[in-house]
Backbone as a chain_set.jsonl record, in Angstrom:
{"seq": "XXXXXXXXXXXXXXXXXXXXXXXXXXXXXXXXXXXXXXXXXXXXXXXXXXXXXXXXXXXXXXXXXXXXXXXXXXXXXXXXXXXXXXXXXXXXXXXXXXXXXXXXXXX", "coords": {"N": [[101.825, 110.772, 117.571], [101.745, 111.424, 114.313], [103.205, 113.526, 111.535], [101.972, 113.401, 108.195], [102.846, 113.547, 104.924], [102.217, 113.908, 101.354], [103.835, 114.076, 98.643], [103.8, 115.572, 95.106], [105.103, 115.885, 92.118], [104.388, 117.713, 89.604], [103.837, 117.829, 86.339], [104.955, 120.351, 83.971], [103.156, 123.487, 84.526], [101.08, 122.357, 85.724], [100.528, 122.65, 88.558], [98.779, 124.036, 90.077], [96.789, 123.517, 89.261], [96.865, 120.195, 90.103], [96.953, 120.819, 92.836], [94.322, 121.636, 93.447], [92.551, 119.317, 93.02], [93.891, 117.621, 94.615], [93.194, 118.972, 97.267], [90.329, 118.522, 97.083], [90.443, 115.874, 97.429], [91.577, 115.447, 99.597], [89.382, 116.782, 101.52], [87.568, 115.125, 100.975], [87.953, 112.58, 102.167], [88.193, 113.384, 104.566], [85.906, 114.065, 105.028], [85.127, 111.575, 105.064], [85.378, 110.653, 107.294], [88.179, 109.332, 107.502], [90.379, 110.717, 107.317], [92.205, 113.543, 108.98], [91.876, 116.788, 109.246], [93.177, 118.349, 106.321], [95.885, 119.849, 104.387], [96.867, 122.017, 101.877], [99.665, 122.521, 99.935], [101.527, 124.955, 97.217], [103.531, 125.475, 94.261], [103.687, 127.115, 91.923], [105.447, 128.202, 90.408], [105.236, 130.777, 90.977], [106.626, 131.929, 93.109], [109.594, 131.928, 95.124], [111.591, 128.941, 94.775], [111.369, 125.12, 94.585], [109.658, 124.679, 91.03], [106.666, 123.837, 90.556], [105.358, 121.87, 91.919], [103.505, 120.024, 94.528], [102.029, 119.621, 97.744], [100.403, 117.463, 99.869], [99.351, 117.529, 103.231], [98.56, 115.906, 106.692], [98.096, 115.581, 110.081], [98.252, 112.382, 111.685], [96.964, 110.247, 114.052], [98.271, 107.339, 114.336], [100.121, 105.385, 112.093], [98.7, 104.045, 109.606], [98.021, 101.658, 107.213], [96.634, 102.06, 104.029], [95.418, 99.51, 103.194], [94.431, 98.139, 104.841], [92.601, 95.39, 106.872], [88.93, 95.756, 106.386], [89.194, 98.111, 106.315], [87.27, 100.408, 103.779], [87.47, 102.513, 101.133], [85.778, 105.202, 99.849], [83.869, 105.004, 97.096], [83.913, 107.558, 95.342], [86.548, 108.853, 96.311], [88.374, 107.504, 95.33], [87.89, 107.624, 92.172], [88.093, 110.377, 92.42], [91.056, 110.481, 92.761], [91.538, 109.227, 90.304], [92.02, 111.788, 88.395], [94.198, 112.579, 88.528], [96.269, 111.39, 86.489], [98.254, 111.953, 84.107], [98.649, 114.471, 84.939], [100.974, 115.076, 86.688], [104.791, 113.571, 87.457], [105.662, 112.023, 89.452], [105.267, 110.938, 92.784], [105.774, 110.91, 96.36], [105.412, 109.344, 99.568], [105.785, 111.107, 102.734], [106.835, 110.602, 106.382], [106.366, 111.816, 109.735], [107.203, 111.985, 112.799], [106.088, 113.362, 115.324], [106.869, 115.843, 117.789], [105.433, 115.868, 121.186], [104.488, 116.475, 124.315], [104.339, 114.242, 125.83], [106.275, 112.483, 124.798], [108.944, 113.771, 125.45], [111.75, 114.005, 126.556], [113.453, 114.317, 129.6], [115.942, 116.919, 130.361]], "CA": [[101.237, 111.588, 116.535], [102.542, 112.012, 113.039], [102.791, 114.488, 110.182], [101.833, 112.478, 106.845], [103.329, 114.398, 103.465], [102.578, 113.511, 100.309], [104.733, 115.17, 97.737], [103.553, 115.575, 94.089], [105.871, 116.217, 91.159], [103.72, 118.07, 88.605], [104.145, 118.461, 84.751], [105.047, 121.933, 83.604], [102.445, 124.197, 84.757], [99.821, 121.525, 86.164], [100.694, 122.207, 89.982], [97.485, 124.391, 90.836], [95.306, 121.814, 88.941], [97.09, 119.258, 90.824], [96.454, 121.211, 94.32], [93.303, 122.079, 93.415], [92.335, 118.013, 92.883], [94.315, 117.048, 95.536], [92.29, 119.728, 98.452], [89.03, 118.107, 96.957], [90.307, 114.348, 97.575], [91.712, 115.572, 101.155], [88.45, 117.118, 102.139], [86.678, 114.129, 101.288], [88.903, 111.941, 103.119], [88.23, 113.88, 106.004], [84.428, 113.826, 105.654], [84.177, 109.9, 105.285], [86.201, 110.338, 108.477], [89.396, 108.047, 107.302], [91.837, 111.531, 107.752], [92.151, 114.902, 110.021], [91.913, 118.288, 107.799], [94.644, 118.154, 104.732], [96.787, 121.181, 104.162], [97.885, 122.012, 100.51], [100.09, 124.079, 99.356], [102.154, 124.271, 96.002], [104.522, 126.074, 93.552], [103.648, 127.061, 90.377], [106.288, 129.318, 89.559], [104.92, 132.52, 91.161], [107.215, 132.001, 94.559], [110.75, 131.467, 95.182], [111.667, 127.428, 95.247], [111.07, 124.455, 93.517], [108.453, 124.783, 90.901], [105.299, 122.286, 89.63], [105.381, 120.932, 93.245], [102.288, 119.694, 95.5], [102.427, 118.917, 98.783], [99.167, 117.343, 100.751], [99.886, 116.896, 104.315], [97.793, 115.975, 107.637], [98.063, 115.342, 111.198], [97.368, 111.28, 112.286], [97.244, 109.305, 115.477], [99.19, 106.588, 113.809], [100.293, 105.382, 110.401], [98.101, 102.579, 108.893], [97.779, 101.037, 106.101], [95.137, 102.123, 103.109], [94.784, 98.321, 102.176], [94.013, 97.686, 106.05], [91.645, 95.116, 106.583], [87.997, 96.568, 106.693], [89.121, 99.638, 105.372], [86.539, 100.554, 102.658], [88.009, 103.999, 100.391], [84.419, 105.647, 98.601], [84.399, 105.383, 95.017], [84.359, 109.066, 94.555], [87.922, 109.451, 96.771], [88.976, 107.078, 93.988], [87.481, 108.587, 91.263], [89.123, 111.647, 92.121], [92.608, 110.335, 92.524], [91.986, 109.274, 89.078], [92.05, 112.743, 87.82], [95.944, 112.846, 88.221], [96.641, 110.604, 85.736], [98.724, 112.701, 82.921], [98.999, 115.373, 85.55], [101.814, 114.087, 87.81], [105.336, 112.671, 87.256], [106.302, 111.428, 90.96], [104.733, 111.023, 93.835], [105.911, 109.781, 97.013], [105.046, 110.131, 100.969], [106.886, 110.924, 103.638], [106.284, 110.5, 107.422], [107.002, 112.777, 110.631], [106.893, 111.79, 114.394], [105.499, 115.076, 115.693], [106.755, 116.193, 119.328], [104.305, 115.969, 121.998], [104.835, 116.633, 125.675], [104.633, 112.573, 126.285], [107.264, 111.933, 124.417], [110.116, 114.816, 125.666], [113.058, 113.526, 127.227], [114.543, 115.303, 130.313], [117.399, 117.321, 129.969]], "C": [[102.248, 111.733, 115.402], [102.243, 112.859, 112.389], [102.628, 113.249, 109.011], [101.758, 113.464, 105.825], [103.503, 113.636, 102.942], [102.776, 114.361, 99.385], [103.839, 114.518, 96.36], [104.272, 116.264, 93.493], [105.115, 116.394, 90.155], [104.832, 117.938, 86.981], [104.364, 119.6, 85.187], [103.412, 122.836, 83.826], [100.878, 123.686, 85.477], [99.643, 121.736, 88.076], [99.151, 123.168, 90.553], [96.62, 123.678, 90.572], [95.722, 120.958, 89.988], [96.527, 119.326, 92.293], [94.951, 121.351, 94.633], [92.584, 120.458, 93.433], [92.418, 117.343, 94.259], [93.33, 117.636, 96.864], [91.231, 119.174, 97.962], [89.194, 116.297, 97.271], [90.763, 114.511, 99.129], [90.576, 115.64, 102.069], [87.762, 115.992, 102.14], [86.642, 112.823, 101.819], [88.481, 112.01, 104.261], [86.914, 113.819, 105.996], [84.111, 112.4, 105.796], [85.091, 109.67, 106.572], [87.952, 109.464, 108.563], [90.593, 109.355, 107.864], [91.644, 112.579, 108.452], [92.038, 115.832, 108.677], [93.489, 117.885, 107.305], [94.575, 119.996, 105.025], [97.331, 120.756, 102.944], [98.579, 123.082, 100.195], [101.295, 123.683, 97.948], [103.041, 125.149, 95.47], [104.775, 125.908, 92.18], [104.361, 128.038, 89.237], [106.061, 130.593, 89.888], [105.687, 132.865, 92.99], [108.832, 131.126, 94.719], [110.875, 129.432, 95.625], [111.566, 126.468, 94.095], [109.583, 124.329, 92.922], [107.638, 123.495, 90.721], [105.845, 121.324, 90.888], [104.377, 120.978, 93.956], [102.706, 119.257, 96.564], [100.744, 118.985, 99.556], [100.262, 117.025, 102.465], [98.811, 116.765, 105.719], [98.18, 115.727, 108.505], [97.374, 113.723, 111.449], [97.696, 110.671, 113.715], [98.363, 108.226, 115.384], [99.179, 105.992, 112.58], [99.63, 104.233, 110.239], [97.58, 102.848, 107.343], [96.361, 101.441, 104.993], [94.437, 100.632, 103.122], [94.787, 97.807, 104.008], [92.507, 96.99, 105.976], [89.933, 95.555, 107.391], [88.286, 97.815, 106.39], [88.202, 99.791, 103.718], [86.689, 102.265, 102.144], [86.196, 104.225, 99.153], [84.934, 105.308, 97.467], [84.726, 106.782, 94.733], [85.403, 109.518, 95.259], [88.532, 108.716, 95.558], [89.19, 107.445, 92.757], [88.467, 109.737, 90.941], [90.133, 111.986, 91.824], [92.917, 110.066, 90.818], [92.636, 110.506, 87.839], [93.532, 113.43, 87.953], [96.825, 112.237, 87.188], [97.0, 111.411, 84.181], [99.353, 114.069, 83.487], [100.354, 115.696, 86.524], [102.991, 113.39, 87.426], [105.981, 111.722, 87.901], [105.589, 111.658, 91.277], [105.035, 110.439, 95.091], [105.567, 110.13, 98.603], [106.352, 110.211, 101.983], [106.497, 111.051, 105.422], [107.509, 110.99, 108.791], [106.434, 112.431, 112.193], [106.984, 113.215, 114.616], [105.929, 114.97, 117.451], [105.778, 116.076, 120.367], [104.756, 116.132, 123.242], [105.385, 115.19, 126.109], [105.82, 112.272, 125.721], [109.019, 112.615, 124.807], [110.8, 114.197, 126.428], [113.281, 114.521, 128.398], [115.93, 115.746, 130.486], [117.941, 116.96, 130.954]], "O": [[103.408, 112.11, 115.572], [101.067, 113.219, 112.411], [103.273, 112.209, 109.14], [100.777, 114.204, 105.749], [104.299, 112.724, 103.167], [102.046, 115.338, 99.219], [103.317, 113.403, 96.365], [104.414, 117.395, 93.958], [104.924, 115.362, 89.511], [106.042, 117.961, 86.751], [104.153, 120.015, 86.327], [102.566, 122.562, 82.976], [99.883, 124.38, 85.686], [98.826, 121.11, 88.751], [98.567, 122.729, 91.543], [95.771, 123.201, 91.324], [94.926, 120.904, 90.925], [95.907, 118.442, 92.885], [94.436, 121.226, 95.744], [91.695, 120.575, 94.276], [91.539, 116.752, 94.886], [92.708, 116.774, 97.484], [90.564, 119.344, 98.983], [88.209, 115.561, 97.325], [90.299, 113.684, 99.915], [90.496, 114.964, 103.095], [87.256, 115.667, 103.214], [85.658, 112.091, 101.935], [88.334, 111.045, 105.011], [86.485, 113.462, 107.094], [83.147, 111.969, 106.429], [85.495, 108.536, 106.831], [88.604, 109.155, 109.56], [91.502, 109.081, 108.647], [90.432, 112.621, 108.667], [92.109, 115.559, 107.479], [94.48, 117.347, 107.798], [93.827, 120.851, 105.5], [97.975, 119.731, 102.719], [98.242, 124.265, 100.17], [101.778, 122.577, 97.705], [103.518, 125.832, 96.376], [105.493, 125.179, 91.496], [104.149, 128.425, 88.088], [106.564, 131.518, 89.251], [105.351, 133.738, 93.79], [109.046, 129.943, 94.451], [110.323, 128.864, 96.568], [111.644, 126.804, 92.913], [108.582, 124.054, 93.583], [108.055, 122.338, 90.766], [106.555, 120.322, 90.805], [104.085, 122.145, 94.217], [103.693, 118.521, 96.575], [100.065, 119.99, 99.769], [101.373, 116.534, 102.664], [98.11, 117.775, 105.782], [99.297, 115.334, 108.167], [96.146, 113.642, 111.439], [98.792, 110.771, 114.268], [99.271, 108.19, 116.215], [98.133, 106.088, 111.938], [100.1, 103.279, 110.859], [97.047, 103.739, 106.682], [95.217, 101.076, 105.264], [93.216, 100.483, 103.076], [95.425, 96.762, 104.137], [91.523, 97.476, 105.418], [89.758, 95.643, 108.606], [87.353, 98.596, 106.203], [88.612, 99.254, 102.689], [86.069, 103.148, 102.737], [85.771, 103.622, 98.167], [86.072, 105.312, 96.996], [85.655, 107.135, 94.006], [85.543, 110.727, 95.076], [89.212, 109.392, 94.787], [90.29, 107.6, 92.226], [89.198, 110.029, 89.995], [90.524, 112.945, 91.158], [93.906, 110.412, 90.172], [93.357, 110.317, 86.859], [93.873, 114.544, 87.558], [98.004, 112.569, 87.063], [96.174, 111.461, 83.27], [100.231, 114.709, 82.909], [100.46, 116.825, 87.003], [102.647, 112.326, 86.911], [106.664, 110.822, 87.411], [104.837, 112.447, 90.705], [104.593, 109.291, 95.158], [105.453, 111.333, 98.838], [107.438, 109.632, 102.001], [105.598, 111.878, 105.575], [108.713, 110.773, 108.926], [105.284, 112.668, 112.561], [107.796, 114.023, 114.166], [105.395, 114.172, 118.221], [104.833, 116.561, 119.745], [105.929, 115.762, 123.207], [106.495, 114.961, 126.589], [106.509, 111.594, 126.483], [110.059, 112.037, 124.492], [110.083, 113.663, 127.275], [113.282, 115.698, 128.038], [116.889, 115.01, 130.717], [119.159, 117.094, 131.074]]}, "num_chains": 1, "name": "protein.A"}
């Protein structure tokens, strides 16, 4: 099992638009079945940290490939992603082997 985080580096004051974009391209991810529920959360200057920051992140079985073959992405998850375009000056993912019982070592 992994964690899958993708970080977003907003413009100046764009990070709730951004989150707000991003939770509508997660959810619909998750209804054409391709991902588990998304978690967003962000920082738009009203909480200690770094600001005009996004972070999507989900729970998967294992990491594959978008451009996997037979993978078909809706138009309107596309669509949507388009709507970052001016919003956004980084973006990059990052990936987390998650603990599980199966995997624990004995002390």
């Amino acid at each position: 099992m992994y964690l899958v985080r993708r970080v977003y580096k907003t413009k100046p004051g764009q990070a709730r638009k951004v989150a707000t974009i991003v939770q509508e391209q997660g959810d619909m991810y998750n209804a054409a079945g391709q991902r588990s529920e998304v978690r967003v959360y962000f920082n738009g200057g009203t909480v200690p940290g770094e600001n005009n920051i996004v972070y999507l992140e989900w729970i998967d079985e294992k990491i594959d490939s978008p451009y996997r073959e037979g993978n078909k992405i809706p138009k309107e998850i596309l669509d949507k992603g388009k709507e970052l375009k001016g919003l956004i000056e980084e973006q990059y993912i990052q990936f987390y082997e998650l603990m599980i019982p199966a995997k624990m070592q004995n002390s």
